[in-house]
C-alpha positions as CSV (number, residue, x, y, z in Angstrom):
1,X,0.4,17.2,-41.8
2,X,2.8,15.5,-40.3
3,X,1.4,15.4,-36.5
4,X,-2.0,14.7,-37.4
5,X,-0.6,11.4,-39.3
6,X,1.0,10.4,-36.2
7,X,-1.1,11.1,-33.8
8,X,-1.7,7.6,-32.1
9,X,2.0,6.9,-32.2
10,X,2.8,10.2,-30.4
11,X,0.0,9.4,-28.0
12,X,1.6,6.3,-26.6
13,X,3.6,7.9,-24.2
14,X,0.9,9.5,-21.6
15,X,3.4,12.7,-21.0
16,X,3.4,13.2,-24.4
17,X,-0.6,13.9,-24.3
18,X,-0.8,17.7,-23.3
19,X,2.3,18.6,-25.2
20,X,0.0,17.4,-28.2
21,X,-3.0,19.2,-27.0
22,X,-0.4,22.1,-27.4
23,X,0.4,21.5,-30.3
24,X,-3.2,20.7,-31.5
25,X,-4.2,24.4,-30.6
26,X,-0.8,25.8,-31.6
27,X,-1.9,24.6,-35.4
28,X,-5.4,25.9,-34.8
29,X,-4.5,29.4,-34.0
30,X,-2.3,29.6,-36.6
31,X,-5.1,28.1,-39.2
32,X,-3.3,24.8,-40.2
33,X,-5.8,22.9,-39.0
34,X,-8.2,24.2,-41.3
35,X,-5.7,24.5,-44.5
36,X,-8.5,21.9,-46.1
37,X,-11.7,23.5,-44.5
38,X,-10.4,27.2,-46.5
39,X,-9.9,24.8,-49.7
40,X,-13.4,23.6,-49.4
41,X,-15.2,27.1,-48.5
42,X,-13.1,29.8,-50.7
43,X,-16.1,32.4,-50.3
44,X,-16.1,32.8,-46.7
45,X,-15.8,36.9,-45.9
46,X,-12.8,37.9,-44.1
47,X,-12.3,38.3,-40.2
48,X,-12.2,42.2,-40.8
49,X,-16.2,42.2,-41.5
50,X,-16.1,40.4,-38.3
51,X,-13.9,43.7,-36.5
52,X,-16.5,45.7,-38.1
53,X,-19.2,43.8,-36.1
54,X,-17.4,44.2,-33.0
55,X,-16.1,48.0,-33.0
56,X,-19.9,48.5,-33.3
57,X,-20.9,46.0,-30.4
58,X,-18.3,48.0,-28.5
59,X,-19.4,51.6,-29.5
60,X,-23.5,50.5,-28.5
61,X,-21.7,48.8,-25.2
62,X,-20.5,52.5,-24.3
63,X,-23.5,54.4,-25.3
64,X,-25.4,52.2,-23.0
65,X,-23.1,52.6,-20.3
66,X,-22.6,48.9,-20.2
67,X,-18.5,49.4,-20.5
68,X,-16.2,52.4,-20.4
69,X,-14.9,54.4,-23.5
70,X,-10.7,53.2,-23.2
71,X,-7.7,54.8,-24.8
72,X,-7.0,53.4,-28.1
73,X,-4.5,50.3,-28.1
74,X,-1.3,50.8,-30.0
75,X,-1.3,50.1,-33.4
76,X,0.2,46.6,-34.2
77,X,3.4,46.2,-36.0
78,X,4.8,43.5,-37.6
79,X,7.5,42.8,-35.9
80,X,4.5,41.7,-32.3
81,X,3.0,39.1,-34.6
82,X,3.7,35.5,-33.3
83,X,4.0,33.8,-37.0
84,X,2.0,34.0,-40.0
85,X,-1.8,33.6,-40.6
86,X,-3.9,32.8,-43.3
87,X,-5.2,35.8,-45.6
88,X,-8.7,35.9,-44.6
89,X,-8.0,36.5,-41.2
90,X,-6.6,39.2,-38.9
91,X,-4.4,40.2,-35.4
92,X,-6.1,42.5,-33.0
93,X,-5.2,43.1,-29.4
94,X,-7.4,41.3,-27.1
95,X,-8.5,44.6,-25.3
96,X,-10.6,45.3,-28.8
97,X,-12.6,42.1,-28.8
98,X,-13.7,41.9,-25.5
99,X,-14.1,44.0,-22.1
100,X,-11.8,42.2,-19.7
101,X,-12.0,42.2,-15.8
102,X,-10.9,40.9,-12.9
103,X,-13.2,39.3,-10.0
104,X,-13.4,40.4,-6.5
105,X,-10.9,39.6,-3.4
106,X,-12.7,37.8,-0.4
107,X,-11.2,37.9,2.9
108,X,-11.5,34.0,3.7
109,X,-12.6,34.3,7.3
110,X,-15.4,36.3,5.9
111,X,-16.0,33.7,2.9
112,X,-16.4,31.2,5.9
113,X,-18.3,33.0,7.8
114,X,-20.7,35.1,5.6
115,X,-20.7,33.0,1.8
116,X,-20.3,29.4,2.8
117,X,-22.9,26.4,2.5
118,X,-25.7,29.2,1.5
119,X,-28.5,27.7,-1.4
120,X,-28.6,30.6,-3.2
121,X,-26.5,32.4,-5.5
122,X,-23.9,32.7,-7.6
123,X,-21.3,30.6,-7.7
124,X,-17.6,31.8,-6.3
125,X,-14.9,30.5,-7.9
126,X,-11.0,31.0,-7.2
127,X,-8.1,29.9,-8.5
128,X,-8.2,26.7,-6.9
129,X,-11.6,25.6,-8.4
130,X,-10.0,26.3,-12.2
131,X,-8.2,23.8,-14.0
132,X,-5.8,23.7,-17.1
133,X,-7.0,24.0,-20.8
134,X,-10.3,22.5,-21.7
135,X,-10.9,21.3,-17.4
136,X,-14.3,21.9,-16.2
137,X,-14.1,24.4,-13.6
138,X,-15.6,23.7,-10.4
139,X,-18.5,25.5,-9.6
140,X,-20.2,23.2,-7.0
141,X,-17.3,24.3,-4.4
142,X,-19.4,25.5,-1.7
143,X,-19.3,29.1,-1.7
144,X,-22.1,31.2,-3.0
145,X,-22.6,35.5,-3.3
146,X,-26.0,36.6,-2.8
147,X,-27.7,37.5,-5.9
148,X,-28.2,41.0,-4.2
149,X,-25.1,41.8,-3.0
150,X,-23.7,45.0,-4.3
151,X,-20.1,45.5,-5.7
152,X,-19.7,41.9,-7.0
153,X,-18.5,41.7,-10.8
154,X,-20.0,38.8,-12.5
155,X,-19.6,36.8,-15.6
156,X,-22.0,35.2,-17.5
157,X,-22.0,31.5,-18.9
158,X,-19.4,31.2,-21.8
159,X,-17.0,33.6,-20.0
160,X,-13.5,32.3,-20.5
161,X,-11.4,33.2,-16.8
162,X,-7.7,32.7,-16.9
163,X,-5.3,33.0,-13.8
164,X,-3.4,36.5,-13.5
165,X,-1.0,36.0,-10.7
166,X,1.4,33.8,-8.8
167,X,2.4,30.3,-10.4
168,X,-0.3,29.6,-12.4
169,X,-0.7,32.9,-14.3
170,X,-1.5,32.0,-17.5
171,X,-1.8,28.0,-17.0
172,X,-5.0,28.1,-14.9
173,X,-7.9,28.8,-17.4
174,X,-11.6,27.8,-18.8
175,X,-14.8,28.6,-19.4
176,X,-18.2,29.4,-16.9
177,X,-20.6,26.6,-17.0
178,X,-23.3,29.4,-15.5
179,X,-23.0,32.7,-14.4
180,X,-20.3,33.8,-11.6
181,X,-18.6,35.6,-9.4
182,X,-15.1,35.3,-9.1
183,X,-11.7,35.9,-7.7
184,X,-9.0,39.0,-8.1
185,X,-6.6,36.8,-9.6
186,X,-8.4,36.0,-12.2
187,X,-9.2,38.0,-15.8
188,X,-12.4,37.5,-17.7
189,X,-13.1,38.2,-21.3
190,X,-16.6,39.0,-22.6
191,X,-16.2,39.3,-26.3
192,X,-18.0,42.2,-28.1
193,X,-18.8,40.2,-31.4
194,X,-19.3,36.8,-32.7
195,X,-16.0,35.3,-31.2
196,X,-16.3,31.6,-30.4
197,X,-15.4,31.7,-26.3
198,X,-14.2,28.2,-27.0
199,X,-12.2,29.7,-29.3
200,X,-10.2,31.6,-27.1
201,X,-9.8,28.8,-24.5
202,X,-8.0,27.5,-27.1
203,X,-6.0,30.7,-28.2
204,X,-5.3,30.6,-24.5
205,X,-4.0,27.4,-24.0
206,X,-1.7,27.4,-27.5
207,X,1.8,27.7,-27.0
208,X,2.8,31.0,-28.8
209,X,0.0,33.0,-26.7
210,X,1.8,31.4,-23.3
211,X,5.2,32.7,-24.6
212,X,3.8,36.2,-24.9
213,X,1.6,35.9,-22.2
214,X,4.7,34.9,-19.6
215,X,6.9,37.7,-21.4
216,X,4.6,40.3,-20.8
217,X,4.9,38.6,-16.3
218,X,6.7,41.1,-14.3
219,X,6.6,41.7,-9.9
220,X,8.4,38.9,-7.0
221,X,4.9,36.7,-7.2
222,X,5.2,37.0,-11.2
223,X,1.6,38.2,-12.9
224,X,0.6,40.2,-15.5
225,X,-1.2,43.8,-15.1
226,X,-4.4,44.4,-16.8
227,X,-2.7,47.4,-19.0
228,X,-0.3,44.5,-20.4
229,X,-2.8,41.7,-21.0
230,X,-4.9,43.9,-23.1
231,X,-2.3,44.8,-25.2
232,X,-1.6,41.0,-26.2
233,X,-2.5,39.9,-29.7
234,X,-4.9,37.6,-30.9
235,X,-5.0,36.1,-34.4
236,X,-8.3,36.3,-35.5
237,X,-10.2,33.8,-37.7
238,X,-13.9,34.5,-39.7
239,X,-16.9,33.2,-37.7
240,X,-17.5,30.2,-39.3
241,X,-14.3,29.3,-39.5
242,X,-13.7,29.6,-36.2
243,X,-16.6,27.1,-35.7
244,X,-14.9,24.3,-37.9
245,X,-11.4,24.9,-35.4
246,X,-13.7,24.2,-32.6
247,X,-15.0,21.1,-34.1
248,X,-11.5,20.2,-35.3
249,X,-9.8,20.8,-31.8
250,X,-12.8,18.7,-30.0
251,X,-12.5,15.8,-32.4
252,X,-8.1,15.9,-31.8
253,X,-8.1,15.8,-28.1
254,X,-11.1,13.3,-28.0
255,X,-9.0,11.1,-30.4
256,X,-5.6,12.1,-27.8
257,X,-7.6,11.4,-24.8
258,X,-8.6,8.1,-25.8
259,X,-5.7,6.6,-26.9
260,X,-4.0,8.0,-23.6
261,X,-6.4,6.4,-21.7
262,X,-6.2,3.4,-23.7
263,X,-2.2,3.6,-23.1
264,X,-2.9,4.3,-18.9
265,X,-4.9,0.9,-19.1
266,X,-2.5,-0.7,-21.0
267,X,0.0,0.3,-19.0
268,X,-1.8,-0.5,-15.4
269,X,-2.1,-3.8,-17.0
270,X,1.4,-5.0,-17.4
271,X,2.3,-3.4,-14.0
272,X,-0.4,-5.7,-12.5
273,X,1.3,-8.5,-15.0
274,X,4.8,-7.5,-13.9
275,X,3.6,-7.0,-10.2
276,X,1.9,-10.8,-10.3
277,X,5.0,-13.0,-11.8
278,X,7.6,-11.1,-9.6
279,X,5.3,-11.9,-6.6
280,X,5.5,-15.8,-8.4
281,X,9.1,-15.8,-8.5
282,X,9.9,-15.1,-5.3
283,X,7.3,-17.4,-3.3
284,X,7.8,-19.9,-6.2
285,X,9.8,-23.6,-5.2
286,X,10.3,-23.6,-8.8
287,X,12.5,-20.3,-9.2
288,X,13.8,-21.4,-12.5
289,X,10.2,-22.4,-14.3
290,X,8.6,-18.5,-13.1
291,X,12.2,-17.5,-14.7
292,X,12.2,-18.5,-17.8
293,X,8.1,-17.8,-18.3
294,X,8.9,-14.1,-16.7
295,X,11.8,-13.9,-19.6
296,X,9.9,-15.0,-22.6
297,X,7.7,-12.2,-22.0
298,X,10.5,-9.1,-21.2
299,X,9.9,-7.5,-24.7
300,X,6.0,-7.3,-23.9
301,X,5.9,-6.2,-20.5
302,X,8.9,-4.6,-19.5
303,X,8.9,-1.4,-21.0
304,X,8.2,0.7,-18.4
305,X,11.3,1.9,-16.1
306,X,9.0,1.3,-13.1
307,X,8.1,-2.3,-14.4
308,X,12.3,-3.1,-14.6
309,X,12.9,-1.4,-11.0
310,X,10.3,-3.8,-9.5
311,X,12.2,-6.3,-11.7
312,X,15.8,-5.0,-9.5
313,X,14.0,-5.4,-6.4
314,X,13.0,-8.9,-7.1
315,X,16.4,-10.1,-8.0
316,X,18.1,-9.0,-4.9
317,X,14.8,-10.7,-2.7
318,X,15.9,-13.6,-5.0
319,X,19.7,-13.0,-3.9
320,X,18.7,-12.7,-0.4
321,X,16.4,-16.0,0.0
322,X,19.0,-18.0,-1.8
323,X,17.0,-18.8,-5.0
324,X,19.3,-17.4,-7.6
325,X,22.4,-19.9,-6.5
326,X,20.5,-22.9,-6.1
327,X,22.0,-25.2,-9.2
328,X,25.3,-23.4,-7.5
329,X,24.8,-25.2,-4.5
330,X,23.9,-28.7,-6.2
331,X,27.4,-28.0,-7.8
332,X,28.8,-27.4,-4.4
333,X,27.8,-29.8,-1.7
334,X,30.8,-29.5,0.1
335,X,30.8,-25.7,0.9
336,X,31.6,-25.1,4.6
337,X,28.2,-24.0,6.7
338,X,28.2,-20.3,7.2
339,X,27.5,-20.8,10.8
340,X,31.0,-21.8,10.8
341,X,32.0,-18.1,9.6
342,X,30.0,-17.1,13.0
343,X,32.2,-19.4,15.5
344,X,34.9,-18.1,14.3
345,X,33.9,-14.2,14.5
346,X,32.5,-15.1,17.9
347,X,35.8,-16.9,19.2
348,X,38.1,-13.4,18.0
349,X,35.3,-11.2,19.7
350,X,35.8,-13.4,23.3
351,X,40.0,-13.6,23.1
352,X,39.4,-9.2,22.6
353,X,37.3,-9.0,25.5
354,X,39.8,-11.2,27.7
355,X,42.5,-8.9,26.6
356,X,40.3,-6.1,27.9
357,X,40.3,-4.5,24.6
358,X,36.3,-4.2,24.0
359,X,33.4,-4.9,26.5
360,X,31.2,-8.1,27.2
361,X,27.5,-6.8,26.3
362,X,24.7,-8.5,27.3
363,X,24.0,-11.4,24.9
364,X,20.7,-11.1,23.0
365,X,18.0,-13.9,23.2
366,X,18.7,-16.8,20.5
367,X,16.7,-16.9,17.4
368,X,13.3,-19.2,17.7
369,X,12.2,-20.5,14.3
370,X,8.8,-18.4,14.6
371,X,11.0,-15.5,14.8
372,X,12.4,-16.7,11.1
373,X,10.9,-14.7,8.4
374,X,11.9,-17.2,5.7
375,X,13.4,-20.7,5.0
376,X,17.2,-20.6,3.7
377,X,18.8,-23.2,2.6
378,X,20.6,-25.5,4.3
379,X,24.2,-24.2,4.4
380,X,22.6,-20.9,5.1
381,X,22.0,-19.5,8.5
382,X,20.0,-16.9,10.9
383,X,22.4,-14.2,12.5
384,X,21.6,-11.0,14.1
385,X,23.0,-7.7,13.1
386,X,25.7,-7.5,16.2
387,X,26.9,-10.8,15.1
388,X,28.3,-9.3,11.9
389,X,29.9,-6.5,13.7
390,X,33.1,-8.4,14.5
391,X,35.5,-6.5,17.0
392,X,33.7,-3.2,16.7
393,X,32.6,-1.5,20.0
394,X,30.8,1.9,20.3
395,X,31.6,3.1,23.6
396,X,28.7,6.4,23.0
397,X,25.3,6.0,24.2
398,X,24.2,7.4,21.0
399,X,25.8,4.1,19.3
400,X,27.1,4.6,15.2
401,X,25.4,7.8,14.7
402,X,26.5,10.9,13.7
403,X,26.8,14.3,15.7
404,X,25.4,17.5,15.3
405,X,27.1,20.1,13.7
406,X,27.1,24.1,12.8
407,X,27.8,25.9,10.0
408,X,30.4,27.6,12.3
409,X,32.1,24.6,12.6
410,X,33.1,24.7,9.2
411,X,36.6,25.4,7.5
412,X,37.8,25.6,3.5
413,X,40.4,22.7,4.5
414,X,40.4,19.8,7.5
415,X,39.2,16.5,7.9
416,X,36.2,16.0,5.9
417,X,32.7,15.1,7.3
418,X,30.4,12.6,5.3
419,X,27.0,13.2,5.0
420,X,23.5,12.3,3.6
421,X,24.8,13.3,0.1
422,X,27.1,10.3,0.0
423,X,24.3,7.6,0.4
424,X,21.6,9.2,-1.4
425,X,23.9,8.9,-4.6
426,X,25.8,6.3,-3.5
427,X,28.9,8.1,-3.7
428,X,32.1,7.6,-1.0
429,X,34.2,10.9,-2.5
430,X,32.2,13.5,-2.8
431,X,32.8,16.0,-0.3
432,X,32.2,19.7,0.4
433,X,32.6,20.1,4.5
434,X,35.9,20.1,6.7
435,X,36.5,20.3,10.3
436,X,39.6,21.7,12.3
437,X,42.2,19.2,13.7
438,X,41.2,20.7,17.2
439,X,37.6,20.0,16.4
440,X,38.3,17.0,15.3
441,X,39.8,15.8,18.7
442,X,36.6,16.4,20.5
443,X,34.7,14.0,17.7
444,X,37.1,10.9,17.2
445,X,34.3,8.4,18.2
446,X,32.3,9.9,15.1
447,X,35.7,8.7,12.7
448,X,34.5,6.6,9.6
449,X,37.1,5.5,6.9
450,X,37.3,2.5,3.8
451,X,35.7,-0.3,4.6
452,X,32.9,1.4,6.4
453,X,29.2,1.2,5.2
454,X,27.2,4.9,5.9
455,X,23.5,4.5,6.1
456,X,20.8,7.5,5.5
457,X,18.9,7.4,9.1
458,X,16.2,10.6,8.4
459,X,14.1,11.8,6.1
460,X,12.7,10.5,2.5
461,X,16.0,9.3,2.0
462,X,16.0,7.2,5.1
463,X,17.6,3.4,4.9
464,X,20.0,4.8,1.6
465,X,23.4,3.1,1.9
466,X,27.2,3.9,0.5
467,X,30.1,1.5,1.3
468,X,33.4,3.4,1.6
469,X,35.6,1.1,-0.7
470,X,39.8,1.0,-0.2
471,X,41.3,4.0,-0.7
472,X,38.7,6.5,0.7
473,X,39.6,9.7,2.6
474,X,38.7,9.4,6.0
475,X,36.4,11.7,8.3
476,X,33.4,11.9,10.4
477,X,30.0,11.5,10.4
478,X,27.3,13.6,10.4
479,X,24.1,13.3,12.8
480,X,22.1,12.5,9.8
481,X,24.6,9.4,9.2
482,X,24.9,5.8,10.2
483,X,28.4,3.9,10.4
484,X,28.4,0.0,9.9
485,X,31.9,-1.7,10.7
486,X,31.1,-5.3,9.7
487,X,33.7,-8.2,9.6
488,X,35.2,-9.0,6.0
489,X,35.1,-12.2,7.2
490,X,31.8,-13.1,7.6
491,X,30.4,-11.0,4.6
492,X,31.4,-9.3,1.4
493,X,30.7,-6.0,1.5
494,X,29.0,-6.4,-1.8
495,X,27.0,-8.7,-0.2
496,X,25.6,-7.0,2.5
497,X,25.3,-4.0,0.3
498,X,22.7,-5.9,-2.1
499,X,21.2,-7.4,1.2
500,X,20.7,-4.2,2.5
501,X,19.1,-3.1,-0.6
502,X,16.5,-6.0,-0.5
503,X,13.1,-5.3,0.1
504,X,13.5,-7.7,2.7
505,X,15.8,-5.1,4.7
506,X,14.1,-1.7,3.2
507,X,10.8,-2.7,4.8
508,X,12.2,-4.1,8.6
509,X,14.0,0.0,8.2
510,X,10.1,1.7,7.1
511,X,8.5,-0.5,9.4
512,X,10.2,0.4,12.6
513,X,11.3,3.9,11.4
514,X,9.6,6.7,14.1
515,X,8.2,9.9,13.1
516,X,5.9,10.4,10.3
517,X,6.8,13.8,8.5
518,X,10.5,13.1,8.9
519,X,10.9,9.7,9.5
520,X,14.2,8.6,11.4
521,X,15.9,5.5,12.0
522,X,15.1,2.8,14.9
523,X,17.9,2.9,17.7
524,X,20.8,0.9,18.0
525,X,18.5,-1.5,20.3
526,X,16.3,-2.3,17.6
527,X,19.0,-2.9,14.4
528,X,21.3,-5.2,16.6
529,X,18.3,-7.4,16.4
530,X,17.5,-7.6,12.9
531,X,17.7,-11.1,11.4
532,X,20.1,-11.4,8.7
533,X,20.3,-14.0,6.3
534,X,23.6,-15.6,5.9
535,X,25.0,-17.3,3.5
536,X,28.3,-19.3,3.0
537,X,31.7,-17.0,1.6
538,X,31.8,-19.0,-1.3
539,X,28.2,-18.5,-2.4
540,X,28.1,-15.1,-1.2
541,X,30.7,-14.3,-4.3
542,X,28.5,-16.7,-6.5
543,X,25.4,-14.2,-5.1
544,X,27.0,-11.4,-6.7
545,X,28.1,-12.9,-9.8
546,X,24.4,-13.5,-10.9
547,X,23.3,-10.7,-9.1
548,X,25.3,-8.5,-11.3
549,X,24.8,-10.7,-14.1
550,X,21.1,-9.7,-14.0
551,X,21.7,-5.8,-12.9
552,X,23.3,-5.7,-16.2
553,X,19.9,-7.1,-17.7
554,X,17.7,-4.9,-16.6
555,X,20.7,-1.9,-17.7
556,X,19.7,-2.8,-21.3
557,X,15.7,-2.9,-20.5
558,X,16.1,0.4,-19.2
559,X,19.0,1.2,-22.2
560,X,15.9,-0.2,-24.7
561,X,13.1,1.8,-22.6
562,X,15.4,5.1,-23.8
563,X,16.0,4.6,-27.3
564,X,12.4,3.6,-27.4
565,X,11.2,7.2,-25.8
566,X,14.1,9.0,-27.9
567,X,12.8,7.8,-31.0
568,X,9.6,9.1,-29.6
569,X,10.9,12.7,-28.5
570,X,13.1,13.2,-32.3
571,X,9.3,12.3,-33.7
572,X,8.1,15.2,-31.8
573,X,10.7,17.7,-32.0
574,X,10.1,17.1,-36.0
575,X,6.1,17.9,-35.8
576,X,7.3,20.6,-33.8
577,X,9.9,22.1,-36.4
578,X,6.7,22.0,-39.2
579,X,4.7,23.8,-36.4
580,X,6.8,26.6,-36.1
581,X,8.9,26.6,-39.8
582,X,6.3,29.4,-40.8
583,X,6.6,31.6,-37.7
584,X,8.0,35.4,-37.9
């Protein structure tokens, strides 16, 4: 078979490990795994001498009193079967194999108070303490019933439980290590005959019997009644053939579990490989010697998207301490100093405030080389945010931010309003909410148009950034927004963009941010006095050439990274076809 041949390639992708436990107990339920094991033992009896055994179990069960006499299951027609089984066995509804039950609701200040941190007992499990598949449930948890206390249902070791109700219906599942009590949301099977309880773990856990199990769902929280769980079918193997599937399926997921462990190691390795020669490159002298080792190994080590976004971050810390443009710079001795950019900005901001056109703020304290976090080169400089704002003035206490606004504020037509949408996905023209003209009027300080940067200031999205390019429609800001005005003339838009980007900026933003569930943005205070690294015009377009040069790099990792896991996913979808080509 086609799966079990390609096993440890499928396996190489950790996701694709419980899709291939799935599968695994999809082909044991349906007998495929034991096509060989028939072969070899053609004598076995068939799984109807096995019903025999358990419609007598069942009858002695109801003499004793031990269960009560039901009403007969529906007959089962051909068109309920999930797919095909082998001849010797049979389908039965699960409410004929077994007695099933659910546990018994505790009120949790009562748990607390009456059933927790006693020695003796039985053990009380909930949903919380049951895992997925073949998980060991957790029956050290705390929470004990008295062995005397009346009007408990318990199940004995070997008692399969799956979960009933709420998101985990039919996910949650396994078997009792030792006898227990157990929650309302929960259904336990005791089976009546020789039916391997690993057996129908597995059943449980395949595919086809999750299909019918979620059909079969109904209510708001989405469960399954008792009435409807009985009624679902189980394909029934001969007892010792239902041994060998239990052997098989234990010997598959060892082998799967392995190799995915052996793929999280290997994985956790080259991240700790990637992690180590990025941190080289950027606190190397010798940029270009960590470069080229870093590149003779890309094949080997980068082939994890999160080892080639660590890779992105690097290069713009690169871009950002002046490492990628440094045989640029030998080229170009002559290149004016960028503080020169800076006197010039500076002399345009005093001329403005003579002409009364912007106010004289209060200058901020110069920049002291402890206060440096870095060495630049030498036609680079230190400036603080203000100095790149040029001529822009916010008159508003509240500084670039947005303001607050109401759904009632909203019209089908008007002058637009940007908000966290745009940064999040980088994207200057979508749009979905207007303002009135009138309302407008009452908002003009919160204006942004092209040329504008918008920054993400709360939430997980905090510190995201969009640039509003030539051409953009104009509007205003939300509360949740940031405007930047910055001086084309001291940097490239591009420029600051990737600089903004940089770790270097994304931690002095997470660093200072206030408030931990929703973290929001420092004040304006605090981000006029961020140090920016500045570099001359000229190199700031050479910056971008290599810096984009590279982006387009790690677009192909990525771009090999997806063929590489496509390839994988057409492999699967074909073991899946070969799975399912027999099914009714």
């Amino acid at each position: 078979m086609k799966l079990l041949s390609l096993l440890k390639e499928l396996s190489l992708h950790p996701k694709n490990a419980e899709e291939l436990k799935g599968l695994i107990l999809q082909l044991a339920v349906e007998g495929k795994l034991t096509a060989n094991w028939r072969e070899d033992n053609p004598n076995v009896e068939s799984a109807s001498e096995l019903l025999k055994q358990i419609e007598t179990k069942k009858d002695l069960l109801i003499k004793e009193k031990k269960i009560k006499k039901s009403k007969p299951l529906d007959v089962i027609s051909d068109d309920e079967k999930y797919f095909h089984i082998p001849e010797t066995w049979i389908w039965e509804r699960l409410g004929n194999v077994g007695n099933i039950f659910n546990g018994n609701s505790v009120n949790k200040a009562i748990k607390e108070a009456k059933y927790t941190g006693l020695k003796e007992g039985y053990p009380y499990i909930g949903t919380k303490d049951v895992g997925y598949g073949f998980e060991s449930i957790n029956d050290d948890n705390g929470v004990k019933i008295p062995h005397d206390e009346p009007k408990f249902k318990i199940a004995n070791k070997g008692t399969v439980l799956i979960c009933s109700e709420g998101g985990s219906a039919g996910k949650k599942m396994g078997m009792l290590p030792q006898a227990c009590c157990f929650g309302n949301k929960l259904y336990a099977i005791e089976q009546f005959g020789e039916i391997e309880s690993v057996y129908i773990l597995g059943l449980y856990g395949s595919p086809a019997f999750s299909n019918a199990f979620q059909e079969k769902m109904s209510g708001i929280i989405g469960g399954i009644s008792r009435s409807n769980f009985i009624d679902l079918l189980i394909p029934l193997p001969p007892i010792e053939e239902q041994k060998a599937i239990v052997e098989l399926v234990k010997q598959l997921f060892t082998e799967v579990e392995q190799i995915e462990e052996l793929t999280k190691e290997r994985i956790s390795l080259k991240e700790d490989f990637v992690t180590s020669a990025l941190r080289k490159l950027t606190e190397s002298e010798n940029t270009t010697q960590e470069w080229n080792f870093l590149q003779e190994h890309f094949s080997s080590f980068f082939t994890e998207k999160l080892n080639v976004k660590k890779l992105r971050e690097t290069i713009l810390q690169l871009a950002v301490q002046g490492k990628l443009t440094a045989k640029w710079r030998e080229a170009n001795p002559s290149v004016e100093h960028a503080s020169e950019l800076l006197k010039r900005i500076e002399a345009e901001k005093q001329q403005l405030i003579t002409e009364k056109k912007i106010k004289k703020e209060k200058p901020l304290p110069p920049i002291e080389e402890e206060d440096k976090p870095y060495d630049l080169p030498k036609s680079w400089t230190w400036c603080r945010w203000v100095d790149l704002l040029g001529a822009v003035y916010y008159p508003m206490k509240r500084g670039p931010f947005g303001s607050s606004l109401r759904k009632a504020d909203f019209v089908e037509k008007g002058i637009r309003v940007f908000e966290q949408y745009n940064p999040i996905n980088d994207d200057p023209d979508w749009m979905r909410y207007f303002i009135t003209e009138s309302k407008y009027e009452s908002m003009k300080a919160f204006t942004t148009t092209a040329g504008d940067f918008l920054i993400s200031c709360s939430g997980a999205t905090l510190g995201r950034i969009v640039y509003l390019p030539e051409g953009t429609m104009s509007g205003i800001i939300n509360q949740a927004l940031l405007k930047l005005t910055l001086s084309h003339e001291v940097i490239k838009p591009d420029y600051f963009l990737k600089l903004f980007r940089s770790q270097y900026i994304q931690e002095i933003i997470w660093g200072n941010a206030k408030g931990m569930a929703q973290p929001n943005m420092v004040g304006v205070k605090e981000l006029k006095q961020i140090l920016i690294p500045l570099p001359p015009m000229e190199e700031q377009i050479s910056i971008l050439q290599k810096v984009n040069s590279l982006m387009a790099l790690c677009d192909e990792l990525e771009q090999q990274i997806d063929n590489s896991q496509t390839q994988i996913e057409h492999l699967m979808q074909s073991c899946l076809k070969e799975v399912f080509d027999t099914c009714v």
